[in-house]
VOGUDREN-197663 format. One line per 3 residues: number of its first residue (from 1); for each residue x, y, z of N, C-alpha, C. Coordinates in steps of 0.001 Angstrom, whole numbers, always signed. Layout:
! VOGUDREN-197663
NUM = X/Y/Z/X/Y/Z/X/Y/Z; ...
END
This chain:
! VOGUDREN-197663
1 = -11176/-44666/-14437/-10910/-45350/-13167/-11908/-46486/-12982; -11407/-47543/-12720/-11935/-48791/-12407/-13332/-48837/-11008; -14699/-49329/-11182/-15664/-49410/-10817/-15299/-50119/-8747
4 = -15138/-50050/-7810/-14668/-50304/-6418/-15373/-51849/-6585; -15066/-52778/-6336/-15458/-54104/-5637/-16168/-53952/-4608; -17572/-54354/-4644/-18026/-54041/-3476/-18622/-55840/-3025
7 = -18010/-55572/-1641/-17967/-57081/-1072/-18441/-56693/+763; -19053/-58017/+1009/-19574/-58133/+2542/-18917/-58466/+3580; -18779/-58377/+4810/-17358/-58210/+5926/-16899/-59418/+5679
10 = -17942/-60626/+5586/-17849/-62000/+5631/-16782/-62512/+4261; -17064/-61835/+3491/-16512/-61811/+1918/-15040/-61370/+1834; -14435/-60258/+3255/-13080/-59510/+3215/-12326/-60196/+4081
13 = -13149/-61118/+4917/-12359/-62037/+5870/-11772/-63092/+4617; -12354/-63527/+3867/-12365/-64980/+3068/-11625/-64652/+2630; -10753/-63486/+1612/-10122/-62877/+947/-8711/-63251/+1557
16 = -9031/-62540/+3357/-7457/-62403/+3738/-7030/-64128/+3650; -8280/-64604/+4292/-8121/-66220/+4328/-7062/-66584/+3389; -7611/-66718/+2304/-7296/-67046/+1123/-5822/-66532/+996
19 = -5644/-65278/+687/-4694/-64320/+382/-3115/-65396/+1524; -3709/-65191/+2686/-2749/-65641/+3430/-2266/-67086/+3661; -3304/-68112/+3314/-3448/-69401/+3848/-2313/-70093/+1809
22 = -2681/-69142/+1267/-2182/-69024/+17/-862/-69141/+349; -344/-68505/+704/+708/-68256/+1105/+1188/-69094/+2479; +994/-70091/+2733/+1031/-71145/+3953/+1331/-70535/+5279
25 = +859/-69582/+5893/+313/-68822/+6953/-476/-69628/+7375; +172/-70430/+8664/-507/-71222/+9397/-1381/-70465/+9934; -2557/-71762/+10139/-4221/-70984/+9795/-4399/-69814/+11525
28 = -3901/-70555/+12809/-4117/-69886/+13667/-3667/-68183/+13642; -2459/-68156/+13162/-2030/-66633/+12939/-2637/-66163/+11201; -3450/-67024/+10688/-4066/-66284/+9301/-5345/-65417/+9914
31 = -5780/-66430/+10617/-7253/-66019/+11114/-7239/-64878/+11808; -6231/-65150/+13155/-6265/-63805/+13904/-5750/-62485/+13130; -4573/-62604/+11943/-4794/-61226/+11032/-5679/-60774/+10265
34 = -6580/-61923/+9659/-7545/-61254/+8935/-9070/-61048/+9708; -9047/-61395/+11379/-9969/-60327/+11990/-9466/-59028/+11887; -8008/-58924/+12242/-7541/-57520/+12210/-8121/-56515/+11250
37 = -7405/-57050/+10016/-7796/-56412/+8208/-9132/-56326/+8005; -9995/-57287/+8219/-11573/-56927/+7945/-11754/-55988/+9078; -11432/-55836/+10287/-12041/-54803/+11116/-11952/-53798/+10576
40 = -10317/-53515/+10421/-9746/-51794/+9964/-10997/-51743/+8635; -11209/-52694/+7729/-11886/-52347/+6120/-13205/-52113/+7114; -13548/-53096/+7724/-15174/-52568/+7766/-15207/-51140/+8447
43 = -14708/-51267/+9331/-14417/-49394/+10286/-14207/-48464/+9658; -13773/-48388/+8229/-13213/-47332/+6914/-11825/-46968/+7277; -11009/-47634/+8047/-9297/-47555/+8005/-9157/-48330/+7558
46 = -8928/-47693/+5732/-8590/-48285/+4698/-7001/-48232/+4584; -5847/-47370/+5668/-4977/-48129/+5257/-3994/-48718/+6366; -5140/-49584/+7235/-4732/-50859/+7977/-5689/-51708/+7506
49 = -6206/-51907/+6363/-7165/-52830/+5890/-6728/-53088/+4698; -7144/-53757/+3806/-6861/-54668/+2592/-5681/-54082/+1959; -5290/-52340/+2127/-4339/-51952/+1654/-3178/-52676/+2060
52 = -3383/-53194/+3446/-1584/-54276/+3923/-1795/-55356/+3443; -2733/-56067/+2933/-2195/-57290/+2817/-1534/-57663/+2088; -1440/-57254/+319/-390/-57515/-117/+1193/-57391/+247
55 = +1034/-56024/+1178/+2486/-56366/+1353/+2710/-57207/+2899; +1513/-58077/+3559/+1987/-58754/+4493/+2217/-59944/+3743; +1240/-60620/+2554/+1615/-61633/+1613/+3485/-61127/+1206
58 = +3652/-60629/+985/+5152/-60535/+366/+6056/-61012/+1174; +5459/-60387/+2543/+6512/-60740/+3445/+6802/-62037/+3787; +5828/-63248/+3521/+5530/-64283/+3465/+6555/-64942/+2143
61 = +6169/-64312/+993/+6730/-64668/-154/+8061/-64190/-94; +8483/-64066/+160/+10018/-63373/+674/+11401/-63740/+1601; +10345/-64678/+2532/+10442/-65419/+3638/+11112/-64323/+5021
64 = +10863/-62980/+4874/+10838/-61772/+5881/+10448/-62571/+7544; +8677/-63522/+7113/+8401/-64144/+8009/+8145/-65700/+7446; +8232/-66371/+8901/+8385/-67511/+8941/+6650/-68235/+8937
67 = +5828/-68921/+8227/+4454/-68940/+8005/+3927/-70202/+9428; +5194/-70417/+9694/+4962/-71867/+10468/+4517/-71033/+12144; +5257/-70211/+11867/+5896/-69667/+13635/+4514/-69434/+13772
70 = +4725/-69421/+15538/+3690/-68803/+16520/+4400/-67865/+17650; +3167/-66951/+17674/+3964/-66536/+19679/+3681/-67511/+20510; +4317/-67449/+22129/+4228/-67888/+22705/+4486/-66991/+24223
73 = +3619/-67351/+24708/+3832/-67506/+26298/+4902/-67171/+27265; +5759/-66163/+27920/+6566/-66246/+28762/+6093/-66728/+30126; +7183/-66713/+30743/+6878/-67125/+32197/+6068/-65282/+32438
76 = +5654/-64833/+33268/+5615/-63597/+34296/+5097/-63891/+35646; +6100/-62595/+36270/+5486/-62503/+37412/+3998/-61448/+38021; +3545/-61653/+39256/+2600/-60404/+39433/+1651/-60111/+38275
79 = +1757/-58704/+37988/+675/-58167/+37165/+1309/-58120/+35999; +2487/-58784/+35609/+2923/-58466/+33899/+2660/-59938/+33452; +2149/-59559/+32015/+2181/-60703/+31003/+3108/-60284/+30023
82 = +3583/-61564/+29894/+4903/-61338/+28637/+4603/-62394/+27157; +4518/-61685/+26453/+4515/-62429/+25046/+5983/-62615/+24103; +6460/-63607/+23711/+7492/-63546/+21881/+6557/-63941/+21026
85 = +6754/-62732/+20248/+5996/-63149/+18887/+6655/-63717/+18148; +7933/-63897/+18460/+9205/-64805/+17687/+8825/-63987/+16126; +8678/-62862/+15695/+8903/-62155/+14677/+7922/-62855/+13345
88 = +6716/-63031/+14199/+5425/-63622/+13276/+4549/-62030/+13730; +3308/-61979/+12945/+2303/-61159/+13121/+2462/-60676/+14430; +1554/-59480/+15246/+1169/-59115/+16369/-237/-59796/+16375
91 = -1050/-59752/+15808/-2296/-60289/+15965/-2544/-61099/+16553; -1977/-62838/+16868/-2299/-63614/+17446/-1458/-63448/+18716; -214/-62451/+18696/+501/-62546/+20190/-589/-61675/+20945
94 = -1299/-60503/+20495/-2184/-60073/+21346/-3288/-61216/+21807; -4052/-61998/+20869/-4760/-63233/+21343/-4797/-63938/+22394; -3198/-64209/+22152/-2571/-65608/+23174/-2586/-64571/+24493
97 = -1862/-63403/+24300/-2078/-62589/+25676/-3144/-62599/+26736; -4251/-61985/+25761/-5689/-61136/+26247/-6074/-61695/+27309; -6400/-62925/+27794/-7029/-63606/+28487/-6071/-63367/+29914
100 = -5148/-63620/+30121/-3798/-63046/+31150/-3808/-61570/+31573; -4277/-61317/+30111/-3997/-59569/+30795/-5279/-58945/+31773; -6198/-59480/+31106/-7772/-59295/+31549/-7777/-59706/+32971
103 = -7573/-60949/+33038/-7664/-61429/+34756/-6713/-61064/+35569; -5469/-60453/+35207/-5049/-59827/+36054/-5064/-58249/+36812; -5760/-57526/+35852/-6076/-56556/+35792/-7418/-56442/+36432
106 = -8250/-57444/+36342/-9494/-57828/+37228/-8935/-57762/+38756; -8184/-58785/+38475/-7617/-59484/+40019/-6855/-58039/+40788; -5405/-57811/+39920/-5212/-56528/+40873/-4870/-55146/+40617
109 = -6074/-54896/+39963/-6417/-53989/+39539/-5543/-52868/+38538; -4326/-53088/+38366/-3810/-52693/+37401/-3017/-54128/+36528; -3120/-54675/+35507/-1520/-55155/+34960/-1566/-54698/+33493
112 = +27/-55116/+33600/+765/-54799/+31682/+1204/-55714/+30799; +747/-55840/+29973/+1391/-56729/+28648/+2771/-56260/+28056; +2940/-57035/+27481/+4766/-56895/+27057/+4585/-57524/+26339
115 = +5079/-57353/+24678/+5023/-58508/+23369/+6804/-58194/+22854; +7823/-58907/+22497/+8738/-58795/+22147/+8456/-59239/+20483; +9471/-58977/+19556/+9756/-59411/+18885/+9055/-59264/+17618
118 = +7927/-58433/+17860/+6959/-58222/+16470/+7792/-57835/+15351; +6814/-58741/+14205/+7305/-58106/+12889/+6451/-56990/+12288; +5354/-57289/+12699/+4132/-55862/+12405/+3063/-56345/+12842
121 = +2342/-54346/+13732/+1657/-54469/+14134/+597/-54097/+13756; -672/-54193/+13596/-1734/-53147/+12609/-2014/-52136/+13840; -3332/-51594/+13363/-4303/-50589/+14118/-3776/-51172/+15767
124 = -4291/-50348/+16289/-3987/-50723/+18039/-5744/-50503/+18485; -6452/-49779/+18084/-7818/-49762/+18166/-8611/-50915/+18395; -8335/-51663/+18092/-9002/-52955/+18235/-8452/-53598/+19524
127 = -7478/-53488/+19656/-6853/-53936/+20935/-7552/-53226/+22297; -7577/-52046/+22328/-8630/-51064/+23219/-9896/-51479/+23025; -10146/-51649/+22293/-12324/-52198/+22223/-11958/-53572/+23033
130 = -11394/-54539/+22487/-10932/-55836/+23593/-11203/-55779/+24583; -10356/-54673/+25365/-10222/-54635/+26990/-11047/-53518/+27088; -11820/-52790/+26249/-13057/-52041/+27134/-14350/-52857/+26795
133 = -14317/-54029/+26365/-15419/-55145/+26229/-15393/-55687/+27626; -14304/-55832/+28286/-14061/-56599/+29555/-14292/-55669/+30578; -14759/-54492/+30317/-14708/-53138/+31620/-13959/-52584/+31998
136 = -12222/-53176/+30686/-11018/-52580/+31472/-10761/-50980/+30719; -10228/-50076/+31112/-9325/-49631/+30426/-8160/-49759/+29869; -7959/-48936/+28930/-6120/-49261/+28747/-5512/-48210/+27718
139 = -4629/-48815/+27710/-3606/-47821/+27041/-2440/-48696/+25931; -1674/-48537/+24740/-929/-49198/+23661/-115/-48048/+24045; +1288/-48937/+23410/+2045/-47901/+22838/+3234/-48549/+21693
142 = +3492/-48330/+20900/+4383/-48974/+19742/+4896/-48452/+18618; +6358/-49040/+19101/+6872/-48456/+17706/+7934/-49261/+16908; +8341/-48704/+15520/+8796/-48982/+14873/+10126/-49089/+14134
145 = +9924/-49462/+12616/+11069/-48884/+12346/+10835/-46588/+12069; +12163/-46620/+11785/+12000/-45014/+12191/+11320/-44203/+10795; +10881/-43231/+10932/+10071/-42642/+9689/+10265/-41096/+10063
148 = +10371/-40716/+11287/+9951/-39491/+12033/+10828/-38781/+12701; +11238/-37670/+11848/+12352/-36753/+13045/+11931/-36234/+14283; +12892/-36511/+14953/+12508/-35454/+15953/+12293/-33468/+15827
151 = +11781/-33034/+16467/+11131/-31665/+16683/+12970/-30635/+16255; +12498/-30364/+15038/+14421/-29683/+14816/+14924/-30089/+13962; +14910/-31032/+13965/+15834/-32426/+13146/+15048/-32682/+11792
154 = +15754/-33234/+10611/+15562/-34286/+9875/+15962/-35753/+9788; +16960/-36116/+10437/+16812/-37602/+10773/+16048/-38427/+11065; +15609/-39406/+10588/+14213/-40292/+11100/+14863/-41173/+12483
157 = +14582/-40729/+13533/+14835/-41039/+14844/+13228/-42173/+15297; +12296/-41376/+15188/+11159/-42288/+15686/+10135/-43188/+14789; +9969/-43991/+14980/+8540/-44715/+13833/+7414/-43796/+14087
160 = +6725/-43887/+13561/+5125/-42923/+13976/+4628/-43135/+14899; +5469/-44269/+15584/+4868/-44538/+17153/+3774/-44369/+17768; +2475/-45083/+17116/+894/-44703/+17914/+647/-44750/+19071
163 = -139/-44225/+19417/-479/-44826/+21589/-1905/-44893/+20834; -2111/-45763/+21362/-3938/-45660/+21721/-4579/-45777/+23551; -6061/-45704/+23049/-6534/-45480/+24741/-7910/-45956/+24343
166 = -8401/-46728/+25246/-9754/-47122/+25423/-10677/-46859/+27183; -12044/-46545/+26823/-12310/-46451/+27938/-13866/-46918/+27841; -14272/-47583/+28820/-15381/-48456/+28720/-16573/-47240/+29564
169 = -17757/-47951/+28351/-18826/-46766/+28527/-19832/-47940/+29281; -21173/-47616/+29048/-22532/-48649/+29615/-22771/-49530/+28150; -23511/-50711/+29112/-23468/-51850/+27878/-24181/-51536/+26554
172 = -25233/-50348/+26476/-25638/-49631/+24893/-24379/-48902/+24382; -23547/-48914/+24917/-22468/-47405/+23769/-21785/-48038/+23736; -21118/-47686/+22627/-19674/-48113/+22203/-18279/-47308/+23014
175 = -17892/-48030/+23184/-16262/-47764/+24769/-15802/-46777/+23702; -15144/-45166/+24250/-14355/-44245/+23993/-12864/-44772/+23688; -13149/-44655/+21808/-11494/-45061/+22033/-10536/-44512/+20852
178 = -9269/-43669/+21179/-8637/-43069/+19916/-7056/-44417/+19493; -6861/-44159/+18713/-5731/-44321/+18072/-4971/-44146/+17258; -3872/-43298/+17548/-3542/-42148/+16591/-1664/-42221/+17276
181 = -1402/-41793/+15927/+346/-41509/+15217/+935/-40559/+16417; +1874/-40629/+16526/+3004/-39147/+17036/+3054/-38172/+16310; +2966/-39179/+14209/+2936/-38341/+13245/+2440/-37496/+12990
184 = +2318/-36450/+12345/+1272/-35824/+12134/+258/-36706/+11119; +497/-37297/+10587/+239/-38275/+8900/+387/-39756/+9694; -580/-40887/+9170/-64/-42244/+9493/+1096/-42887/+8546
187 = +1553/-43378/+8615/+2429/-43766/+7315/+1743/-44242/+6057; +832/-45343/+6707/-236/-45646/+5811/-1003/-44545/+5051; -1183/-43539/+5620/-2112/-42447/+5035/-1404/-41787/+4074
190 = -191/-41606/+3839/+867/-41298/+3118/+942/-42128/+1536; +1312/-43445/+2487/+1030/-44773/+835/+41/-44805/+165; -949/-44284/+960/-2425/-44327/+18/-2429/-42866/-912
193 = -2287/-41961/+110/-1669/-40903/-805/-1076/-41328/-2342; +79/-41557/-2075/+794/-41543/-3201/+571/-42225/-4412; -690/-43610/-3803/-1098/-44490/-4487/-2084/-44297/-5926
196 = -2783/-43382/-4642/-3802/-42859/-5016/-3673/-41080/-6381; -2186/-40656/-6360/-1880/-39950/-7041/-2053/-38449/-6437; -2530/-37994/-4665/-2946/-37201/-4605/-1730/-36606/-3635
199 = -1522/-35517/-3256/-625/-34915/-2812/-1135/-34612/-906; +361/-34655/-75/-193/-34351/+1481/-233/-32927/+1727; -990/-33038/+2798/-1388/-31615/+3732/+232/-30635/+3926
202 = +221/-29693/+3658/+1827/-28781/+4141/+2294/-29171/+5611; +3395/-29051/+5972/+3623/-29597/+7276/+3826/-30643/+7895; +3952/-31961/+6770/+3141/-33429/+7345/+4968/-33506/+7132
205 = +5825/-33224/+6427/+6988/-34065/+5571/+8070/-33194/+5473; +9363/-33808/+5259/+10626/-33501/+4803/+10641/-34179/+3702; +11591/-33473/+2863/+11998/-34579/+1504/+13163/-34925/+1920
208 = +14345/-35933/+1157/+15583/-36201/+1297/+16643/-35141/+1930; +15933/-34503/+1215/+17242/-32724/+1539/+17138/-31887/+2900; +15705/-32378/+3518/+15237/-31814/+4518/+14627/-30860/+4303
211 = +13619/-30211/+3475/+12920/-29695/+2739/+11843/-29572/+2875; +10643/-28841/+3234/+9054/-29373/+3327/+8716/-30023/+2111; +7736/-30833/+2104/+7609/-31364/+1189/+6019/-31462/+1149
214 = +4864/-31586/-133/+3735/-32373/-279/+3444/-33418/-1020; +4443/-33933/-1421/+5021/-34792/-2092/+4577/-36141/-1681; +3841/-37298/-1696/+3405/-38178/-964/+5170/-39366/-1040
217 = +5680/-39551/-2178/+6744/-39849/-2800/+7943/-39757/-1843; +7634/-38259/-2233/+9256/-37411/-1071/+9270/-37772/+310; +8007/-37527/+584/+7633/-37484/+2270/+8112/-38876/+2546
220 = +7424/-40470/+1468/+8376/-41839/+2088/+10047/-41564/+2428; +10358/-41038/+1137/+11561/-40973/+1185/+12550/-40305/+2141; +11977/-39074/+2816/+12405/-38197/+3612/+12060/-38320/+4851
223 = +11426/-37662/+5630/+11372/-38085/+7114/+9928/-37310/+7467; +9079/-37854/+7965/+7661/-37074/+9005/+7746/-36599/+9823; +6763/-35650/+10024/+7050/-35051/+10857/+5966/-35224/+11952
226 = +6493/-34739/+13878/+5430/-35202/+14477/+4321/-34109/+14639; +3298/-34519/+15186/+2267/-33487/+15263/+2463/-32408/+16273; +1968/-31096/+16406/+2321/-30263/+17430/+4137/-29825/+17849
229 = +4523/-29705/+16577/+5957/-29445/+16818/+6818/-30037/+18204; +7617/-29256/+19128/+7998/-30251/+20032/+7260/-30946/+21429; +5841/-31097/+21374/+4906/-31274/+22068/+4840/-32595/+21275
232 = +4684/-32572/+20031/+4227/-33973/+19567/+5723/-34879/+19384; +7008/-34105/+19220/+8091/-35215/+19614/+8199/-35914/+21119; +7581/-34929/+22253/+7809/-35342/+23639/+7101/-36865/+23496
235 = +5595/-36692/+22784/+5064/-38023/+22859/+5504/-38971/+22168; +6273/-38711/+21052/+7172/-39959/+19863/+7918/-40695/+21008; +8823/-39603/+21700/+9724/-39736/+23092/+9003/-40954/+23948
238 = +7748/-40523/+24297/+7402/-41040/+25358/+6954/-42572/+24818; +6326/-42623/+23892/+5988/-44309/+22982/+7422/-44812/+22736; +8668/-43935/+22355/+9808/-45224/+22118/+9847/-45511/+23390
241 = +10066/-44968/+24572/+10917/-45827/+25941/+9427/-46321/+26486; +8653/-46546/+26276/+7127/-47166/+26874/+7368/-48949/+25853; +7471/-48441/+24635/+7678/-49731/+24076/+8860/-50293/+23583
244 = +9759/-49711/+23946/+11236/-50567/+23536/+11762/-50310/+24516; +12294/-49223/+25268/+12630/-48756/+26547/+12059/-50105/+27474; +11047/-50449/+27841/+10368/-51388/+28643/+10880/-53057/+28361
247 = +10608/-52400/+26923/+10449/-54530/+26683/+11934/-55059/+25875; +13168/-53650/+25833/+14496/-53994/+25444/+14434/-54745/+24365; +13547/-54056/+23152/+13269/-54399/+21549/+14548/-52790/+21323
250 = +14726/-53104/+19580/+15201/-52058/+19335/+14412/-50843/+19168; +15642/-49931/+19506/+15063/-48116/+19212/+14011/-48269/+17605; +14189/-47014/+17088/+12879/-47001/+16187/+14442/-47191/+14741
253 = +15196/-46127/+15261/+16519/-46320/+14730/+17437/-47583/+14396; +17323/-48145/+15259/+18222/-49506/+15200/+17220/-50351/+14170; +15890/-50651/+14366/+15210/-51482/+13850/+15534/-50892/+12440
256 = +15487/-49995/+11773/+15995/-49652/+10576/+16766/-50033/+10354; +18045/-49811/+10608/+19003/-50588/+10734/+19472/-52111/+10452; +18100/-52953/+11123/+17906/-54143/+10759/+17494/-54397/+9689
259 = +16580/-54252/+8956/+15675/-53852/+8259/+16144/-54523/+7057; +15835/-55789/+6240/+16173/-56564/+5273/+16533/-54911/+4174; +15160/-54307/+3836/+15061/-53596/+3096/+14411/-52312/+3394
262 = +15427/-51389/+3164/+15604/-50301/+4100/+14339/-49461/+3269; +13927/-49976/+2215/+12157/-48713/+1587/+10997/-49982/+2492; +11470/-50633/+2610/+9768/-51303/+3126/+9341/-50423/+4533
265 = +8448/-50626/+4632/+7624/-50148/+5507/+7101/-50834/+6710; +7904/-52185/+6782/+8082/-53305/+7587/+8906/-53416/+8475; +8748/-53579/+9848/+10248/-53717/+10429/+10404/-54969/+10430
268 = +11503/-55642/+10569/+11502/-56811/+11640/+11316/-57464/+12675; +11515/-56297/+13658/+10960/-56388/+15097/+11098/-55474/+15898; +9948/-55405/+16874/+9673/-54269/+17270/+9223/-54798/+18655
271 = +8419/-53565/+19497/+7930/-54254/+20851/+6414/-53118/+20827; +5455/-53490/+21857/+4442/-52828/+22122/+4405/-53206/+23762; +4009/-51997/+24429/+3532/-51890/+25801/+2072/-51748/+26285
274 = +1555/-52470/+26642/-416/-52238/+26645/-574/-52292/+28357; -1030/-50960/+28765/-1489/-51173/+30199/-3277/-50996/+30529; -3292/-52238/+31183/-5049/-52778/+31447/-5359/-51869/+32534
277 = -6224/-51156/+33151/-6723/-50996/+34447/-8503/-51418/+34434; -8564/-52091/+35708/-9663/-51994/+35758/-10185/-50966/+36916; -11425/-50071/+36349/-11597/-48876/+37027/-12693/-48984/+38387
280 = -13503/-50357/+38666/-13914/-50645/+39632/-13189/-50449/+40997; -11788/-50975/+41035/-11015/-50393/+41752/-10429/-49051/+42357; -11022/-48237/+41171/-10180/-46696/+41776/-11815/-45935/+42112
283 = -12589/-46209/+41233/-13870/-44791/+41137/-14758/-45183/+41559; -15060/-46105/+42323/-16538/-46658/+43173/-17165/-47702/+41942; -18371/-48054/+42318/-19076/-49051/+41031/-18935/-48585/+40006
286 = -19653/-49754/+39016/-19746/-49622/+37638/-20383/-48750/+37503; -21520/-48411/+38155/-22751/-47890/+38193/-22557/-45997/+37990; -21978/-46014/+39435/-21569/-44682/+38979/-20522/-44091/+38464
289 = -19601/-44888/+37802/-18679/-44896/+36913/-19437/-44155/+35424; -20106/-45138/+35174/-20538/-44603/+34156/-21507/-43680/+33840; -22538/-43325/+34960/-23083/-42023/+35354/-22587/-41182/+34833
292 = -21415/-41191/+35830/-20064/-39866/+35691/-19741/-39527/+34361; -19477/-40774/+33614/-18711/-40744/+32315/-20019/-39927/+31374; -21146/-40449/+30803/-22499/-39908/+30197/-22379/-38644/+30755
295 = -22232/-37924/+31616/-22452/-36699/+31721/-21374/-36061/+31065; -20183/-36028/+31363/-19253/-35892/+31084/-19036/-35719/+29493; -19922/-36854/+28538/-19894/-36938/+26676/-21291/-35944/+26240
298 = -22281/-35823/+27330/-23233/-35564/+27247/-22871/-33732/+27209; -21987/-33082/+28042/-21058/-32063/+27967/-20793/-31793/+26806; -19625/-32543/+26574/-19448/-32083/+25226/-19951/-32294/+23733
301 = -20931/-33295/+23605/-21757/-33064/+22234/-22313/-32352/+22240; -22837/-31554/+23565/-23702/-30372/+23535/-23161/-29290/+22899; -21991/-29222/+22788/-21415/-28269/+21949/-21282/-28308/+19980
304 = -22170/-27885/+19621/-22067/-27774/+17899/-20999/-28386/+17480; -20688/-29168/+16499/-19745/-29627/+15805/-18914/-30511/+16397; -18999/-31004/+17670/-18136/-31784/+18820/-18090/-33475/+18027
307 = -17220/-34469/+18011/-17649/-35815/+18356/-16521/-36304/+19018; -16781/-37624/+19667/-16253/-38420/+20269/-15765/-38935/+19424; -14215/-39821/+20347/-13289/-40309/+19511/-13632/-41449/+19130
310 = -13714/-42016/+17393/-14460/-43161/+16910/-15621/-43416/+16456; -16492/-42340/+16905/-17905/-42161/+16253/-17440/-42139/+14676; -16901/-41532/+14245/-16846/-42106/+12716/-16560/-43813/+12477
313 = -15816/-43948/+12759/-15646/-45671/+12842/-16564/-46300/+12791; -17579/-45878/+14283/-18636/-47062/+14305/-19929/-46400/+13417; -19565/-45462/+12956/-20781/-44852/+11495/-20355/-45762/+10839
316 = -19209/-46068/+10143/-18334/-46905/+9312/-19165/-48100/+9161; -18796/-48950/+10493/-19219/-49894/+10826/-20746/-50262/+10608; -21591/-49585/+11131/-22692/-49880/+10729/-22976/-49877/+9412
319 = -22837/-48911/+8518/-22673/-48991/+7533/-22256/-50096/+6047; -21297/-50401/+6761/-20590/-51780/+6418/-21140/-52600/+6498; -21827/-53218/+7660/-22895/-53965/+8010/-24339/-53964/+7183
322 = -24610/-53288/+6634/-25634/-52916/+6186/-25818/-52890/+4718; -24577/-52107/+4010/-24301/-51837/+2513/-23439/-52840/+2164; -22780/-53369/+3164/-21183/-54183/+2273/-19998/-52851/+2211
325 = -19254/-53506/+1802/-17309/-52443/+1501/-17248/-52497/+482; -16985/-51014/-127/-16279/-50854/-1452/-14735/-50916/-1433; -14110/-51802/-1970/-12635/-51865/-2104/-11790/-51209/-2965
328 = -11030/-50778/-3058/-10396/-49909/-4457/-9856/-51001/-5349; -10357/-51118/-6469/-10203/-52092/-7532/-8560/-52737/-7650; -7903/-51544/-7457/-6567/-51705/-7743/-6114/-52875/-6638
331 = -6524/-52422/-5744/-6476/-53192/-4180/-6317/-54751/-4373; -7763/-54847/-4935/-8279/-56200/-4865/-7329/-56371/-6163; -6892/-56248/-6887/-6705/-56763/-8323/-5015/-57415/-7947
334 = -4465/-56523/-6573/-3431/-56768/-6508/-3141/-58125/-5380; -4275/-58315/-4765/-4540/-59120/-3820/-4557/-60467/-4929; -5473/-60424/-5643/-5812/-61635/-6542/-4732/-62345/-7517
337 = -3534/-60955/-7901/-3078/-61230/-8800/-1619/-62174/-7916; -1643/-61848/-6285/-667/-62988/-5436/-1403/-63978/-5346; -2928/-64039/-5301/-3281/-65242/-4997/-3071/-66237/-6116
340 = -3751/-65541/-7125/-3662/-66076/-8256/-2104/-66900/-8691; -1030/-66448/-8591/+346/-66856/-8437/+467/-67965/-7700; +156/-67787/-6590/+462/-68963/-5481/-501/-69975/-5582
343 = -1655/-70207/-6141/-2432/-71255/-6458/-2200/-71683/-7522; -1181/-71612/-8481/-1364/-72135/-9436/-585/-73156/-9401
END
């Protein structure tokens, strides 16, 4: 097995640069995806990091997406902001958003974002650190094309549909924040699986036949399953009508449906729902906001073996910062070998 590439955050940005700008990914939506991709690599979510880019380059090379397009701006009223990503990245439609969502959510004390039209979205984690940088809370929700039966079923009815949640701590800590699948498995965690030659956890998969499966292979092929049997479909439930239900994108189903090519792992378009609050409004000051909150984490680390959601991440992170990223050779070799193509 081939020796990992080991490269500096500054070094995994240049990469996507490259990788994407290669591929004539106008520079404003190159940039804002490859903050995305270096975050997930430096954080150690290795597969919303360098593991997508080749296949977001394809999608490029393919013409899936359009390299020129941008989102843009809707009108809204009140406390909603509305984005079209016109079926380019999510990355820069969250961008163009942020600033709208923030001041309104300042101003009256709750608002919601709305993005139509995504072609893909990465991690949602980063989107939560955003708005708990600003003091807000919030909440994601998004989904896809479908991967995931419902609780009973083998039909792939839902995408893995993530929610995430952020919640802002005091200006030394890092803001409380998860982001996590309906799935039991990310999809990504699956591809790396299989990539990687190693087999999934029992329980995660169906094969074609409807079958359990550990099969990293079978499990693409067949359908996931959600976490917590029908407790974790209620929430698949609750992310499709939060983000397509709301913003009248297709089901997780239909987008399949659309779907140039029914094995990619890409939809065409999709929607995400992000609600801001700012908590000055409901719980008295900042001050004792976050009092409250420290006692509250201070609770439970006291308990042996406990952590907060993301403390691995920002171990990650520092880390990263410090040592540089090891990349999986294969990774990079496959990154280079599009670049390499398209520059010549």
């Amino acid at each position: 097995m081939a020796s990992p590439v080991r490269m500096t955050i500054s070094e995994v940005h240049a990469l996507c640069m490259r990788g994407l700008i290669a591929h004539k990914l106008n520079f404003e939506s190159a940039h804002a995806l490859a903050n995305v991709i270096t975050a997930a690599e430096r954080d150690g979510c290795r597969s919303h990091g360098l593991f997508r880019l080749p296949h977001y380059i394809d999608s490029l090379r393919y013409g899936l997406v359009d390299p020129e397009t941008c989102p843009k701006l809707l009108p809204s009223a009140g406390s909603a902001v509305r984005v079209d990503a016109q079926k380019s990245f999510g990355a820069l439609a969250w961008q163009l958003g942020l600033p709208q969502l923030v001041s309104k959510a300042r101003q009256n004390g709750i608002a919601a974002y709305a993005v139509y039209n995504v072609f893909h979205y990465s991690a949602l984690w980063h989107e939560m650190e955003d708005l708990a940088k600003e003091g807000l809370v919030g909440m994601a929700f998004l989904n896809s094309k479908s991967f995931v039966a419902h609780h009973g079923g083998s039909s792939k009815i839902y995408g893995t549909n993530p929610m995430a949640f952020g919640f802002p701590r005091g200006p030394d800590q890092p803001p409380v924040v998860f982001d996590q699948a309906s799935a039991v498995m990310a999809r990504g965690d699956i591809m790396m699986k299989e990539q990687q030659g190693d087999s999934i956890p029992p329980g995660c998969a169906l094969d074609a036949a409807g079958n359990p499966t550990t099969d990293p292979a079978a499990a693409l092929e067949g359908a996931q399953l959600t976490f917590g049997g029908a407790k974790g479909s209620n929430i698949a439930l609750m992310v499709e009508l939060m983000a397509a239900g709301l913003t009248g994108m297709p089901w997780s189903y239909e987008a399949r449906q659309e779907c140039v090519d029914q094995n990619s792992s890409v939809p065409t378009r999709n929607g995400e729902f992000v609600i801001a609050i700012n908590p000055e409004m409901f719980g008295g000051t900042s001050e004792d906001t976050t009092k409250r909150l420290e006692e509250l984490f201070e609770h439970i680390l006291a308990d042996p073996g406990t952590r907060l959601p993301s403390q691995r991440r920002y171990s990650s992170r520092q880390i990263s910062e410090t040592e540089g990223i090891d990349v999986d050779s294969k990774i990079h070799q496959a990154i280079m070998d599009r670049i390499q193509t398209a520059e010549e």
